[in-house]
PyMOL Python script that loads the backbone (N, CA, C, O; Angstrom):
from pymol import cmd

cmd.read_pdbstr("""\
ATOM      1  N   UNK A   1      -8.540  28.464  51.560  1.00  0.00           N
ATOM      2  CA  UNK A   1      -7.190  28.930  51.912  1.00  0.00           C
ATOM      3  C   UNK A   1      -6.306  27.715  52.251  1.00  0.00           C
ATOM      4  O   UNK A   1      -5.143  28.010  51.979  1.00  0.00           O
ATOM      5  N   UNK A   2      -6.394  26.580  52.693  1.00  0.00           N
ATOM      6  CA  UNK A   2      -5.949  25.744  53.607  1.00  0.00           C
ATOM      7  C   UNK A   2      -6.020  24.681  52.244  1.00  0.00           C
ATOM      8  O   UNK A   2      -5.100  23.865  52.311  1.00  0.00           O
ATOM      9  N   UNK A   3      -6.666  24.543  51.342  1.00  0.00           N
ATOM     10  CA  UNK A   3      -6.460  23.881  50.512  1.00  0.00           C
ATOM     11  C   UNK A   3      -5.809  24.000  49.349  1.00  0.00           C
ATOM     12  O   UNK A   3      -5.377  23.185  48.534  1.00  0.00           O
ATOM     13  N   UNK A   4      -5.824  25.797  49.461  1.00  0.00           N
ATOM     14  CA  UNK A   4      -4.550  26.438  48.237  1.00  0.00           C
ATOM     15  C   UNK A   4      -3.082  26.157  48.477  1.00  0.00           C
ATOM     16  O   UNK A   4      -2.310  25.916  47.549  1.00  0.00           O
ATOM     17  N   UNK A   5      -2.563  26.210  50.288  1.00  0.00           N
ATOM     18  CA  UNK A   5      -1.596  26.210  50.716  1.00  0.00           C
ATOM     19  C   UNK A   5      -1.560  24.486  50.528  1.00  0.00           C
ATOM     20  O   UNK A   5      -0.704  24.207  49.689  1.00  0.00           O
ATOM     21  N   UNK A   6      -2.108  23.507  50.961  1.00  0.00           N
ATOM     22  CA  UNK A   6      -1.979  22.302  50.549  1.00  0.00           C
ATOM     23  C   UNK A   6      -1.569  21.853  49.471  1.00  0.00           C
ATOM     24  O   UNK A   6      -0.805  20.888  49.447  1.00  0.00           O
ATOM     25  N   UNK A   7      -2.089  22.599  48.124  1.00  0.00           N
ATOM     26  CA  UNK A   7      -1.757  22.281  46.741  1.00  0.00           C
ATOM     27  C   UNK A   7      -0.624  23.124  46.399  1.00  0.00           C
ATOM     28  O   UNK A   7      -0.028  22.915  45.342  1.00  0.00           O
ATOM     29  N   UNK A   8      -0.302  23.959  47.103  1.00  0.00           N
ATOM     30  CA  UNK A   8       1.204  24.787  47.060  1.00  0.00           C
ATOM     31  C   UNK A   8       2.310  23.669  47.474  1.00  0.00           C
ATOM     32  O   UNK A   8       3.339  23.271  46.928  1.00  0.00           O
ATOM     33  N   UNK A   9       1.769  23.406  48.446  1.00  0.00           N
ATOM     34  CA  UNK A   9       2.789  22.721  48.925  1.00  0.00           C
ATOM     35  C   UNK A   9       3.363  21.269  48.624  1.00  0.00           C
ATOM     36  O   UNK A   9       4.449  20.860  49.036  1.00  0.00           O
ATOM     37  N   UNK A  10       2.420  20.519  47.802  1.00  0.00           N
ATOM     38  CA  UNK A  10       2.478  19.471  47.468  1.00  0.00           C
ATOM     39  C   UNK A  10       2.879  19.930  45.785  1.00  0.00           C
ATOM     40  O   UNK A  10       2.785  18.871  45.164  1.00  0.00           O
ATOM     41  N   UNK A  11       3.061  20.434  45.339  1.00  0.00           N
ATOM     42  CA  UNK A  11       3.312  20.900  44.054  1.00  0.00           C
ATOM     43  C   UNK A  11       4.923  21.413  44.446  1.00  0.00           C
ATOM     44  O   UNK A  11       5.802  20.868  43.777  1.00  0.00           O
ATOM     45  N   UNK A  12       5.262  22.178  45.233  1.00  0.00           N
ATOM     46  CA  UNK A  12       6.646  22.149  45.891  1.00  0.00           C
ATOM     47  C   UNK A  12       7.211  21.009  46.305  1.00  0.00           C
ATOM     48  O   UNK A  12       8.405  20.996  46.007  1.00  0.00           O
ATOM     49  N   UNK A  13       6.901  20.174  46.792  1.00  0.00           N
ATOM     50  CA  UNK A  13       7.541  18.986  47.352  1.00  0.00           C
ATOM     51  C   UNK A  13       7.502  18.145  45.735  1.00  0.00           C
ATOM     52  O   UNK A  13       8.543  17.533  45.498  1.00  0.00           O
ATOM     53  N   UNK A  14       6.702  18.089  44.926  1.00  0.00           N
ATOM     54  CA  UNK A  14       6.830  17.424  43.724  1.00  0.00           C
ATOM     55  C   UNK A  14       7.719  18.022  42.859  1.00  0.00           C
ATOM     56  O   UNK A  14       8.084  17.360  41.887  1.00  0.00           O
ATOM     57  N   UNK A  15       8.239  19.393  43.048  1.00  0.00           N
ATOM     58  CA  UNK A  15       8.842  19.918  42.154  1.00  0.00           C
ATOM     59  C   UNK A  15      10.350  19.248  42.785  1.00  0.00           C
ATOM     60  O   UNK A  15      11.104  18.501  42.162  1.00  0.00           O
ATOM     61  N   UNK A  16      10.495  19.645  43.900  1.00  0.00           N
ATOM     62  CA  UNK A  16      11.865  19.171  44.885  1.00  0.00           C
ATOM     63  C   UNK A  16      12.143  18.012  44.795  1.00  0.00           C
ATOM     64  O   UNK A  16      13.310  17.732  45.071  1.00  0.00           O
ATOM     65  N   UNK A  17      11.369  17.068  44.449  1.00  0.00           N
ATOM     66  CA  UNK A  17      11.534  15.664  44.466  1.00  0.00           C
ATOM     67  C   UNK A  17      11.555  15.573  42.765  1.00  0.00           C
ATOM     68  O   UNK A  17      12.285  14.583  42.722  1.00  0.00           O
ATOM     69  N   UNK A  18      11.363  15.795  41.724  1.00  0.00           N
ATOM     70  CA  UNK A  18      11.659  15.702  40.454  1.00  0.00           C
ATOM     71  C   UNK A  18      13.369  16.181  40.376  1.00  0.00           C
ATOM     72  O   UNK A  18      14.297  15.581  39.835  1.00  0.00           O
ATOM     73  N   UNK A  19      13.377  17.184  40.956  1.00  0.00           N
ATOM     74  CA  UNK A  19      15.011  17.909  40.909  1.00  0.00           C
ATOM     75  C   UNK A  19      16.069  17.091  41.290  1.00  0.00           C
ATOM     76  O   UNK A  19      17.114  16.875  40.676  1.00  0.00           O
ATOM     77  N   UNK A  20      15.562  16.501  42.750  1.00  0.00           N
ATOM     78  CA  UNK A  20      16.937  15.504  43.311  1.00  0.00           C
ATOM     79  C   UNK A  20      16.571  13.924  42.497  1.00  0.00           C
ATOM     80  O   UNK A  20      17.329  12.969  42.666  1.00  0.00           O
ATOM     81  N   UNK A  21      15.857  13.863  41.993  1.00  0.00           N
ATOM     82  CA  UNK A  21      15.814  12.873  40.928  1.00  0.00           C
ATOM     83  C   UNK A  21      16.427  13.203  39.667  1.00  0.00           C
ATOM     84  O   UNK A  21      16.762  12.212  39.018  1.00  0.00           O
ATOM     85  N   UNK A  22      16.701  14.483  39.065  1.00  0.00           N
ATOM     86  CA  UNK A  22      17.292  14.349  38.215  1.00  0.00           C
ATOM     87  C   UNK A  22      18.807  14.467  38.224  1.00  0.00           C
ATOM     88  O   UNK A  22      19.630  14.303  37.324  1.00  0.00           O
ATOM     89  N   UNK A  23      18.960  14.862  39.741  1.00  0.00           N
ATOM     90  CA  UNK A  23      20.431  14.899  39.522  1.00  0.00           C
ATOM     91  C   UNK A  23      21.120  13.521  40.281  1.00  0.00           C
ATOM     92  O   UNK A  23      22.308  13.343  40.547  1.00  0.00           O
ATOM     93  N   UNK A  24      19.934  12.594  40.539  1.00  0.00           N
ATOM     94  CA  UNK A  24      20.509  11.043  41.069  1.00  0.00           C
ATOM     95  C   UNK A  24      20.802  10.640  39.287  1.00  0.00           C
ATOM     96  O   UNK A  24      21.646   9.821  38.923  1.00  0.00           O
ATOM     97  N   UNK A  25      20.099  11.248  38.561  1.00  0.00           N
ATOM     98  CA  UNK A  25      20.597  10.418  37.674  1.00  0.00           C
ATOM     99  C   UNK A  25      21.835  11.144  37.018  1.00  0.00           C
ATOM    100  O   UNK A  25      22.490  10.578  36.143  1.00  0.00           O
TER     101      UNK A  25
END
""", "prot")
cmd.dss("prot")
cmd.show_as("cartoon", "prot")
cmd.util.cbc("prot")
cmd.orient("prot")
């Protein structure tokens, strides 16, 4: 459980961080 929510969440933060990267560019 604790490692599903881990990989949720780090897959969210990678998605969020691809996004404001694409609109720096």
């Amino acid at each position: 459980m604790s490692f599903s929510k881990t990989t949720s969440l780090a897959s969210l933060a990678l998605t969020g961080l691809f996004v404001v990267f694409k609109f720096a560019l």
